[in-house]
C-alpha positions in Angstrom: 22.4 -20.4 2.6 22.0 -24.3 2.5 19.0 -25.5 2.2 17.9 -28.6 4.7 14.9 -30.8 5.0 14.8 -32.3 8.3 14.2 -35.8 9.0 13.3 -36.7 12.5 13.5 -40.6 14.1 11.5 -40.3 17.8 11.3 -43.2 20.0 8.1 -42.8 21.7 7.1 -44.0 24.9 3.9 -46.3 26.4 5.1 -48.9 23.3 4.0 -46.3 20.6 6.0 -47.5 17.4 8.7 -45.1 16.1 8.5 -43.8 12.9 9.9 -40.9 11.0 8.6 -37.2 11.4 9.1 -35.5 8.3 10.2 -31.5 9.4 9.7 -28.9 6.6 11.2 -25.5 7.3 11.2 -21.9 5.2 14.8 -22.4 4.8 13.8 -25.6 2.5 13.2 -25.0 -1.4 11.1 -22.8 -2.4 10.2 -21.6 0.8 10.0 -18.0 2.4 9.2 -15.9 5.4 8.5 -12.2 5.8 6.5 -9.9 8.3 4.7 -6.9 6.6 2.7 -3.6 8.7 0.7 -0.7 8.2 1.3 1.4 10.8 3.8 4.3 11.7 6.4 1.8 12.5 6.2 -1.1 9.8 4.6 1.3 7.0 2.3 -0.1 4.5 5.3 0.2 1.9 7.7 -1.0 4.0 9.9 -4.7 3.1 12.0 -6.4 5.6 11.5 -10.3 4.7 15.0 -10.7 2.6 17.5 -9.4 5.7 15.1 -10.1 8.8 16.5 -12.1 11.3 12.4 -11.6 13.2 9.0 -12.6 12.2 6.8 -10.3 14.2 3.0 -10.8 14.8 1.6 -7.6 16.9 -1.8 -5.8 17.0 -3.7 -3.3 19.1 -7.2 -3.2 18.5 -6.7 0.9 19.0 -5.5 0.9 15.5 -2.0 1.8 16.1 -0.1 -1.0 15.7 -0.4 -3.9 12.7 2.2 -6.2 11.8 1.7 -9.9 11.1 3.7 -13.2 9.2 4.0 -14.7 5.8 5.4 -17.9 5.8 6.0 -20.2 2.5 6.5 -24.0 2.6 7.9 -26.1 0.0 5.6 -29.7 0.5 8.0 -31.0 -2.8 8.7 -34.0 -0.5 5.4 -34.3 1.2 3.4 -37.7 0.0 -0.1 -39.1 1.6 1.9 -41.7 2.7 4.2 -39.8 4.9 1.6 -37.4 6.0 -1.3 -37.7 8.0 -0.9 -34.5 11.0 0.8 -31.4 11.1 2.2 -29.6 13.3 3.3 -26.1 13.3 6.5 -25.3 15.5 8.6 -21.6 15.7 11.4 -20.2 17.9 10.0 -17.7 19.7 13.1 -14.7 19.9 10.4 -12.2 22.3 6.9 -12.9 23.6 5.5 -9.6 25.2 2.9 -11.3 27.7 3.5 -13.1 30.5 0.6 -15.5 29.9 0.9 -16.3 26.3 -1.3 -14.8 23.5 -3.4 -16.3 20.7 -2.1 -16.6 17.0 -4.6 -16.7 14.5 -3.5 -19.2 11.3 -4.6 -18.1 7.8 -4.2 -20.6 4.8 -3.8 -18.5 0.9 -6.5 -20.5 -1.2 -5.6 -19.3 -4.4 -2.3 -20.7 -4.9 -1.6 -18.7 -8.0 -0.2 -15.9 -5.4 2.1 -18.7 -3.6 5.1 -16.9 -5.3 5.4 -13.7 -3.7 9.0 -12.2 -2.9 10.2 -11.9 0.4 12.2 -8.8 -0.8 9.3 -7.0 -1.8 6.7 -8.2 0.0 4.8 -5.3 2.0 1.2 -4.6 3.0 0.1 -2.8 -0.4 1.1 -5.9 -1.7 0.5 -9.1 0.4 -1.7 -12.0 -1.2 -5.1 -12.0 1.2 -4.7 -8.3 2.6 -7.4 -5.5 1.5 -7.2 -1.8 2.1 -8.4 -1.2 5.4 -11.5 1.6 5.1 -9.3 3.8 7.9 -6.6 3.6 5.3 -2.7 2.9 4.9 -0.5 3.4 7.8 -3.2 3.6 10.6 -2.7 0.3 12.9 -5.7 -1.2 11.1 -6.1 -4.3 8.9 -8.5 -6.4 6.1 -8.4 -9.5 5.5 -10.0 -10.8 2.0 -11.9 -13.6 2.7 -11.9 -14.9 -0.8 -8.1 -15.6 -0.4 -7.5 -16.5 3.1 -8.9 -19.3 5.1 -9.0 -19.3 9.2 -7.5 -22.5 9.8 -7.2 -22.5 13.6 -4.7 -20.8 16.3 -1.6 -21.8 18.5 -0.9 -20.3 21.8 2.5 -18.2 22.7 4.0 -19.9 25.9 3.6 -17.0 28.1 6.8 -15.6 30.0 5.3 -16.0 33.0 6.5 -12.2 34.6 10.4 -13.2 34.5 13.2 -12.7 32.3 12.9 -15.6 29.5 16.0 -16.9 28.0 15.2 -17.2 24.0 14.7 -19.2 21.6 11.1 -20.4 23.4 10.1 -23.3 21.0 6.8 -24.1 20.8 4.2 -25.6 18.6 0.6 -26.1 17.8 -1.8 -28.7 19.0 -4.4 -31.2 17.4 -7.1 -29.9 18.8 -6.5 -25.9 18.3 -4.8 -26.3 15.0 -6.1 -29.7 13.6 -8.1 -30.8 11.0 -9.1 -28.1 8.7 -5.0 -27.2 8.9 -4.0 -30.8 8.0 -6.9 -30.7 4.9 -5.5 -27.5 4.0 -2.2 -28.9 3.3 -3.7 -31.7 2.1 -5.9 -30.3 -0.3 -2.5 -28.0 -1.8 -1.8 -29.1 -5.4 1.4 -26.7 -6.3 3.3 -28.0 -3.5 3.9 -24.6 -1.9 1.8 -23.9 0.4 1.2 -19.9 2.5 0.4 -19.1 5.8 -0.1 -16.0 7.7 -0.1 -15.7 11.5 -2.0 -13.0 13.0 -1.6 -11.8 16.8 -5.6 -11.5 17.8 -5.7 -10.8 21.2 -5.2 -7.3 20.8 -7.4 -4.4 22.7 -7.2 -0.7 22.9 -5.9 -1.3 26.0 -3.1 -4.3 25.0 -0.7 -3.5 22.3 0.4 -7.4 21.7 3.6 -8.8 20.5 5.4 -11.6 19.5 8.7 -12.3 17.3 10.3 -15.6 15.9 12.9 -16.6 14.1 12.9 -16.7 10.4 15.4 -18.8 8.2 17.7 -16.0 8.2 18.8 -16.0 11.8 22.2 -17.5 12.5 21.6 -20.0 15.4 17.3 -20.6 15.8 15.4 -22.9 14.0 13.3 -21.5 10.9 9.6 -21.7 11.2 8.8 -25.6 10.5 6.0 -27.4 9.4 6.2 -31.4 11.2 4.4 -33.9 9.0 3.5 -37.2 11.0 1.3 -40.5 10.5 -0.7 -41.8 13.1 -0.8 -42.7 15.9 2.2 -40.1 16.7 0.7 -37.2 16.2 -0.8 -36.5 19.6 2.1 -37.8 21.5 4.1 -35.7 19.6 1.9 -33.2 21.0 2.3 -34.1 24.5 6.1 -34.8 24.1 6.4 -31.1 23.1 9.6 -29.2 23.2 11.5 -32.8 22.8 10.9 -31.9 18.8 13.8 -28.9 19.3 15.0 -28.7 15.9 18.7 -26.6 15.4 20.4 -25.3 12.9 23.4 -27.1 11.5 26.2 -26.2 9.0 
């Protein structure tokens, strides 16, 4: 599959200055996505990143349910001078509530484990993920803290009780996924960077779930990462699903 880095030129309105948007997808370089479980479903062992057409983020605090998102960005063409705010943006193919869900953000600080495989990636296996003490295969998860970094959180859209028509694009904020994210990225010296999204609002009760598109699906976007100087990254914000980016070729 080609690989594409995006290049974005947005007129802004209220006499903001245009100025280019540089987009970063998993499609681009060295960049990957996979989703990895442990529960009965998505075991432990299981791999699904090389043919998945889905990301999938879902948890339910019972401890039956556990999967979450790797995603790897190639920042090869990323320069302090063409970066000053992020923003994270992904194609949402199913959203289980209708009022929208929280994604946690985690950020892999040891960058020596930036090249995992998406064909082999699993649980047992995942940078930043521990052995839970209930075991393999039981819904629950560990996080090693020495690895991975809480950055901040974006909210799923919500389907609000209809029948949605997918892709729902959507992206982070400033304020819920700001600074420490854009340091992060900053801060990255191998120029590949890894993220993992984490579906917290799960309760014994709620069994959430969301899916997006990774770079392997025919016709949505691939997770993307939009780098921006100021003063455009909070319009950007408020502009919103005017960044739609598509697949071409």
């Amino acid at each position: 599959m080609e690989r594409k880095i995006f290049y974005l030129l947005v007129m802004l309105l209220f006499f903001v200055p245009s100025s280019w948007a540089l987009v970063i997808t998993t499609e681009y370089g060295n960049g990957a996505d996979a989703y990895i479980g442990n529960d009965t479903q998505v075991r432990s062992t299981s791999t699904a990143g090389a043919a998945a057409t889905e990301l999938r983020s879902r948890y339910n605090g019972g401890g039956s349910r556990f999967q979450c998102t790797y995603l790897r960005f190639d920042l090869s063409e990323m320069t302090t001078e063409t970066f000053e705010g992020a923003i994270l943006q992904l194609d949402a193919t199913y959203i289980k509530s209708s009022t929208g869900r929280r994604l946690d953000v985690y950020g892999l600080t040891d960058e020596t484990l930036d090249n995992w495989t998406e064909s082999t990636l699993c649980y047992q296996n995942a940078p930043g993920m521990l052995q839970p003490s209930q075991g393999w295969d039981t819904g629950y998860y560990l996080i090693d803290e020495t690895k991975l970094v809480w950055l901040g959180f974006l909210n799923t859209p919500g389907t609000g009780g209809g029948t949605p028509t997918y892709p729902i694009t959507f992206s982070s904020n400033t304020t819920d996924l700001g600074t420490a994210f854009s340091n992060f990225l900053a801060s990255d010296t191998n120029k590949l960077v890894t993220l993992v999204i984490i579906n917290s609002s799960g309760t014994s009760s709620i069994n959430c779930e969301d899916r997006f598109a990774s770079k392997e699906h025919a016709t949505f976007t691939a997770p993307a990462l939009v780098l921006v100087p100021e003063p455009m990254t909070l319009a950007l914000v408020g502009l919103g699903g005017l960044i739609s980016l598509r697949r071409r070729g």
